[in-house]
C-alpha positions, 0 to 999 in steps of 0.5 A: 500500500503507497504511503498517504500524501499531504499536498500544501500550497502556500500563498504569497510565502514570500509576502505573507510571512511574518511573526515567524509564520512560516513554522506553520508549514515546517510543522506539518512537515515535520508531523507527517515525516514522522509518521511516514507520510508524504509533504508536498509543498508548492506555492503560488505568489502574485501573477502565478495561478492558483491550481485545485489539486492541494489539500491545504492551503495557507495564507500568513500574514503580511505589512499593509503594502504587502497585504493591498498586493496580495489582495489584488491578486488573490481577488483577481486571479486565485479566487475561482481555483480557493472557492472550488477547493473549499466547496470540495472540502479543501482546509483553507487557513489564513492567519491574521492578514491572511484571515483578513483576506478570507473575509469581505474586505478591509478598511483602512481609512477611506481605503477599500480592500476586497477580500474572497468572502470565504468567511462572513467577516469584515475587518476595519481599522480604527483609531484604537490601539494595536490588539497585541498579547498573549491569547488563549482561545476556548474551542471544541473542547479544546484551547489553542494558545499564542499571541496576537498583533493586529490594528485591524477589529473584524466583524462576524456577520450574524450567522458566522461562526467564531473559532473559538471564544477568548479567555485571554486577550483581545481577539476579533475586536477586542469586546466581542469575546470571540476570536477567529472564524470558521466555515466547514474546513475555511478557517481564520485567526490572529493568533501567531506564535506561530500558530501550530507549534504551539498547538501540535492537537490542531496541526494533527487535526488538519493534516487528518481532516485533509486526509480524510480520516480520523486523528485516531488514525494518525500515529502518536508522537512524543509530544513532550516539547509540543506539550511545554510550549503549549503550557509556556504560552498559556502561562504567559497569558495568565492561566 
């Protein structure tokens, strides 16, 4: 029987990478090595199509200017091939910009930026101060833990589902409680740190889910030095 083969794509790698987001794919890569399952990482950055073969995708986060680039090109060029793949069932990941991105749009000042609409959220900014810290967030039975930076407050639509609720930081905006949002496999946070060495329960569930089965099914690892960063930063959020 061939070995399982989890095919990523990462959009704007080079644009959208900040606050050490890039660990995000090492860690994937490295939970699948270890368990004999094949990574195939590709990307696609501006004037590059975008191509419905992957079972992840993933968007980071960028500088403003980097963000008004990619969000041209992601509207204009790649929309059509990330819808498909998410109504097939493709996990499409943003972390702060790139959550941003999935959503409608953002404002900053009088300035417009489209998003996909994969998720039902707007983002404007404001006059208040930068929603920055340590987070712990509250989800499935579960938490996810890491820091957040982010001028920008986004807003659920009535019918959007949260990823999770805070139970320290800031979050979507800073009062709502919620952080996150999510829509079947479409998902978007602020929370960096990076996001999935932090948290190795959710890197295994996404690379399960694009694999079509169970994270029972995946085999177990020493998570010794997963399980104290985890505890690390949740100690660093005040619980």
């Amino acid at each position: 029987m061939s070995s399982p083969v989890l095919r990523v794509c990462a959009l704007y790698p080079e644009l959208m990478n900040i606050y050490a987001d890039r660990g995000n794919l090492l860690m994937l890569e490295r939970r699948c090595a270890w368990r004999g399952i094949e990574f195939r990482l590709a990307s696609s950055t501006v004037d590059q199509p975008l191509h419905d073969e992957h079972d992840i995708y993933y968007i980071g986060g960028g500088q403003d200017s980097d963000q008004r680039l990619c969000a041209a090109d992601l509207v204009s060029r790649k929309a059509p091939a990330l819808r498909v793949a998410a109504e097939r069932g493709a996990i499409v990941l943003g972390v702060c910009g790139g959550y941003q991105l999935l959503g409608h749009y953002y404002e900053i000042g009088a300035e417009h930026v489209e998003g996909v609409g994969l998720l039902d959220v707007r983002t404007v900014r404001d006059d208040g101060p930068r929603l920055i810290g340590n987070i712990v967030v509250e989800l499935e039975g579960s938490e996810i833990v890491g820091f957040e930076n982010h001028a920008g407050r986004t807003v659920l639509a009535a019918a959007q589902e949260p990823l999770g609720r805070v139970l320290r930081g800031c979050g979507n905006d800073g009062h709502s409680g919620f952080e996150g949002a999510r829509a079947g496999n479409v998902i978007g946070t602020y929370v960096h740190g990076p996001l999935l060495p932090k948290n190795a329960w959710l890197c295994d569930w996404l690379i399960a889910t694009a694999l079509g089965c169970d994270v029972s099914a995946l085999a177990p690892l020493d998570d010794a030095l997963e399980e104290a960063a985890h505890a690390n930063a949740r100690h660093a959020a005040g619980l």
